[in-house]
Every structure is written in structure tokens, then in C-alpha cells.
N, C-alpha and C positions, 0 to 999 in steps of 0.2 A: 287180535294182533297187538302187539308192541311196538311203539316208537322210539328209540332211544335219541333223545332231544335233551337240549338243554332247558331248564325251568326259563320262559321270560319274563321279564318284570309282572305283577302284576298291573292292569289298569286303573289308570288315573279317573276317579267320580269327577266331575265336572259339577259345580254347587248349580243345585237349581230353586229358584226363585217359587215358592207355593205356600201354600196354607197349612201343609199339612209335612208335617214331620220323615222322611225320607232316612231318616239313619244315616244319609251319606261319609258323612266324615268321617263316622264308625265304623261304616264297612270296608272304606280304604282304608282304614290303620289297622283294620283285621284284617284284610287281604293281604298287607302289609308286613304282618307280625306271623301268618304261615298260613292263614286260612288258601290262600292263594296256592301255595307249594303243594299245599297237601293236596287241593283240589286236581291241580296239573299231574302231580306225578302218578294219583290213582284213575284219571282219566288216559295217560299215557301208556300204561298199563293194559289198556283196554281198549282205547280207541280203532275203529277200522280204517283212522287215513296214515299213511306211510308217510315217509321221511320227506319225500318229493312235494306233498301236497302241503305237508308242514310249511316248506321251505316258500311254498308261495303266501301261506297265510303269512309268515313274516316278513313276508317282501310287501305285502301291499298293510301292513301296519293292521292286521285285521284285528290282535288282541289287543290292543289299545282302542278300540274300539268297544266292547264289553261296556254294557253300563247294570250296574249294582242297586237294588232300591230295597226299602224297606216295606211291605205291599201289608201295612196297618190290619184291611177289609182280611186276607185269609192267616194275616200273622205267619209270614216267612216272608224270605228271602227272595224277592222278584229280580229277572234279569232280563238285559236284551241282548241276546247275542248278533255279533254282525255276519251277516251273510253276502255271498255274491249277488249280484244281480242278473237279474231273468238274461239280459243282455251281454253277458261275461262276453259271448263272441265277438258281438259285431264291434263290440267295447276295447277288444284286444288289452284286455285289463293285466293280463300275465303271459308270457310267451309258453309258458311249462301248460297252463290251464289251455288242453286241448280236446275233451272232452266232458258232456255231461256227467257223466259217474264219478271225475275228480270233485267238476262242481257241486255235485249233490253230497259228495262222502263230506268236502270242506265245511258244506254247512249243517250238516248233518252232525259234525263231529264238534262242531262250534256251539253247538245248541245242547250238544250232550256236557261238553264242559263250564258251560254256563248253568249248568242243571246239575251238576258236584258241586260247584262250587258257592252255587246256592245253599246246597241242602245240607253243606257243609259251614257255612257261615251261622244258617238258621241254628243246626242241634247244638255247635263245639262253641260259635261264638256270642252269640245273641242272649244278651242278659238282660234288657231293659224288660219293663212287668208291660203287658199286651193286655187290651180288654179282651177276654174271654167272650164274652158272650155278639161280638162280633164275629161274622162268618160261622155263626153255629149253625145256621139254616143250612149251609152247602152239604152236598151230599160227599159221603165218603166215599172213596174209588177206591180204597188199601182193599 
């Protein structure tokens, strides 16, 4: 299925306080500079939530919610996508959100554009040198 939407802002990284290097800044000025466009419009392309379900993720601010990291340990692009929660009903979180299947496709399809646009930061934009020989242990699943 295809959604014809307009691109929203990319998500704002929120700086976070740690020991270890998170790329943040980086990855919001490449979200910024089109990694973000590119991600949405070939997710949009594809996606199986409709215009409807759209309109509620950007009623309740849900992509503003995305957070972006640089995940050192397998060298890519980590994300968290936001999802509903278990409680959507009793929560009366959206008037449009009236069944499980919209809840599941919304996070479903949250997860999948958070998963472009990772993997899309990782190959097109990420240039910093990664130690190699971290995460070499993990098994391959390609």
C-alpha cells in the first residue's frame, strides 16, 4: 500500500548525558539534510497503515517522538520507535483509534520507519571510522 502524505519534520535528538559517544548531533543534521525525506518517502511507498492511521499518529505527536543513536557495540544506526500503548482503549488516546489492527499496523509501521531510516543513516550517511573488531562475534542473519 501507498500513503500519499506529506513528509513531516524530521525528529528532534534530545542530547543525552553518557560516557559514550551517541552520534546525536550528527544524526539530527542528517536527518536534517534528507536522510529523514528519503527514509519517509520510501517507507511511504510501502507502508501498510493508510491515510486515517497516519492522521492519528500525527495527532498524538508520535514522530517527534523517534529517537536516533549511534549503537557503537554492532556499528549502525539504533532507534526507538514510539508506539501505542497496550491501554490505547481504556486510555481513549485518539477518537479515530478504534480498533486493535489500526493499533498494531501504527506501531508496526513506526517500527518499520524507524528501521529505513536507520539503515538509511547507517550506509548514505555515517562516515565516522568504527572499531571493527567490535561486534564481530554477533552472528550474521543476512
Amino acid at each position: 500500500m501507498t500513503i500519499d502524505v506529506e513528509t513531516p519534520p524530521p525528529p528532534e535528538l534530545e542530547p543525552v548525558d553518557a560516557d559514550e559517544d551517541y552520534h546525536r548531533e550528527d544524526l539530527e543534521r542528517f536527518l536534517q539534510d534528507g536522510a529523514w525525506e528519503a527514509a519517509f518517502d520510501a517507507w511511504a511507498a510501502e507502508t501498510a497503515l493508510d491515510e486515517r492511521g497516519f492522521q492519528i499518529v500525527r495527532d498524538l505527536e508520535m514522530i517527534q517522538q523517534f529517537d536516533f543513536f549511534w549503537d557503537d557495540f554492532v556499528s549502525r544506526v539504533g532507534f526507538h520507535a514510539p508506539g501505542l500503548p497496550e491501554n490505547w482503549r481504556e486510555s481513549e488516546l485518539h477518537p479515530a483509534l478504534d480498533s486493535w489492527e489500526t493499533a498494531s499496523t501504527i506501531n508496526a509501521s513506526l517500527a518499520e520507519l524507524g528501521s529505513r531510516a536507520g539503515t538509511i543513516l547507517t550506509e548514505e550517511y555515517v562516515d565516522w571510522d568504527t572499531d571493527e573488531e567490535i561486534g564481530e562475534d554477533l552472528p550474521d542473519f543476512d
